[in-house]
C-alpha positions as CSV (number, residue, x, y, z in Angstrom):
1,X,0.0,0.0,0.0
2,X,1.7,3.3,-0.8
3,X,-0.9,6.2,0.3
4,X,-0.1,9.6,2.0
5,X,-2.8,11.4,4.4
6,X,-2.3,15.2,4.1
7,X,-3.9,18.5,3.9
8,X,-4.4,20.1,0.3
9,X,-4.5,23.6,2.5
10,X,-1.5,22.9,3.9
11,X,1.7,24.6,2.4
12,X,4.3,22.6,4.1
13,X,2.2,19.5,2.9
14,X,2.1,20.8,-0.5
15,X,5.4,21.4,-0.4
16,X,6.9,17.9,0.7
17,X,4.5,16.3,-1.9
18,X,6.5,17.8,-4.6
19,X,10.0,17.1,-3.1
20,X,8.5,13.2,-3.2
21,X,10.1,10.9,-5.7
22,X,7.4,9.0,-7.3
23,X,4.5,10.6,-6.2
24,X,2.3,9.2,-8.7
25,X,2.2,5.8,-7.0
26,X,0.8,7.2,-4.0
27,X,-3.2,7.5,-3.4
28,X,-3.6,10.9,-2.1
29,X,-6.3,11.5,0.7
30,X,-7.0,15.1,1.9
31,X,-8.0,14.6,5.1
32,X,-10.4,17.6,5.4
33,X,-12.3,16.3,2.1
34,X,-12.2,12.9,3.1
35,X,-11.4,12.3,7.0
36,X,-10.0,9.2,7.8
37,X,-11.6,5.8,9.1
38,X,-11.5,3.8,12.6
39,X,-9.6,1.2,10.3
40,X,-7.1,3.9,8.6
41,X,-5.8,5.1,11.8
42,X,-5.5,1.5,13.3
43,X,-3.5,0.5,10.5
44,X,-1.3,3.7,11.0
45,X,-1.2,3.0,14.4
46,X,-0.1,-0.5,13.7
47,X,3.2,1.0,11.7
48,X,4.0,4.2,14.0
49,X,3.7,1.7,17.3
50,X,1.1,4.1,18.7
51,X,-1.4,6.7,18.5
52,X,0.9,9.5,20.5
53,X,3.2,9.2,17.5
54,X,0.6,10.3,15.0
55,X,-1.0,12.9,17.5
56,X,0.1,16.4,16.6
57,X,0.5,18.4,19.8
58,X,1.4,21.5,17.7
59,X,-2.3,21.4,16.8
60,X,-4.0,24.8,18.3
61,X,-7.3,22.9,19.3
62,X,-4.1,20.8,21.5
63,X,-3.7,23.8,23.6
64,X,-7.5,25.3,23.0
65,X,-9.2,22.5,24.4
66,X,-6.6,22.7,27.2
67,X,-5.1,19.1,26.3
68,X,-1.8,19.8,26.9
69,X,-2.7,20.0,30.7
70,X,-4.3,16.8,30.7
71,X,-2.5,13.3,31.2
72,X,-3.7,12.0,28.0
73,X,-3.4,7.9,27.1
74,X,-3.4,5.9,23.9
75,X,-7.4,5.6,23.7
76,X,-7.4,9.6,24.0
77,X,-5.0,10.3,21.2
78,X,-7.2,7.7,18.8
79,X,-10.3,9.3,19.9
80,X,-9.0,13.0,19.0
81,X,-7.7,12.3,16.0
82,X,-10.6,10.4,14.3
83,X,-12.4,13.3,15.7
84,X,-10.7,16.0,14.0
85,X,-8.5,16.0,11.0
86,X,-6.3,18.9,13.1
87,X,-4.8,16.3,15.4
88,X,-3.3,14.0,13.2
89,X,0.4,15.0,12.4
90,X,1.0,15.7,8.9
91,X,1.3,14.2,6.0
92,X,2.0,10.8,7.1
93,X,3.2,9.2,3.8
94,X,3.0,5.0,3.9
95,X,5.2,3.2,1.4
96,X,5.8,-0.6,1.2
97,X,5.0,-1.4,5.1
98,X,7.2,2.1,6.4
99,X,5.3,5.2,7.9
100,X,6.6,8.3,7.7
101,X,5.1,10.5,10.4
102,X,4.8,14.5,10.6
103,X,6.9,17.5,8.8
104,X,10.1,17.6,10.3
105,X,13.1,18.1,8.1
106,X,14.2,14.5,9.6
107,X,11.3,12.9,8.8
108,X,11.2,14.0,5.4
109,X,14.6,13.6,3.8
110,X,14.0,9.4,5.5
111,X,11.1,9.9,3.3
112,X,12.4,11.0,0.3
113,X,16.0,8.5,1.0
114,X,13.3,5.5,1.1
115,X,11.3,6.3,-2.2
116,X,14.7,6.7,-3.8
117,X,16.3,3.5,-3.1
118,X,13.6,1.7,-4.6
């Protein structure tokens, strides 16, 4: 499965699409348009190793809702983020059975190293 969750809104998004090799084997979903499923998050889940990982804490509903203040567990992170697209860190590219969570430089050049060496 090669499919990257992302926000078409989202300039840095936009932007680390096009550094992507090989984007065009990727199935796109804009997770405003199209939010994601109980199932889609479990697989992610499954990849990252848990739901903290794909929880954006940089989100502003985070520190809105007053989240950040609150001792938050696995359950809570799954619930928040198949409850608003805002709380899922972005994009999170899958390729081949590897995850690639968030927009850190990091992150994306391991990305981009992966969909190179294929």
């Amino acid at each position: 499965m090669r499919k990257i969750y992302f926000l078409k809104t989202c300039s840095t998004c936009q932007r680390i699409l096009k550094s992507l090799p090989n984007l065009d084997t990727f199935q796109l979903q804009d997770i405003k348009n199209e939010p994601i499923t109980v199932k889609q998050v479990e697989e992610m889940q499954q990849l990252a190793g848990s739901y903290e990982v794909l929880f954006s804490k940089r989100a502003t509903l985070y520190k809105e809702m007053g989240l950040k203040d609150e001792n938050l567990n696995e359950a809570d992170f799954k619930r928040y983020i198949l409850e608003h697209y805002t709380f899922l860190s972005r994009p999170v590219i899958i390729a081949d059975g590897k995850i690639f969570v968030g927009n850190s430089p990091k992150v994306v050049q391991q990305a981009i190293d992966f969909l190179q060496n294929e």
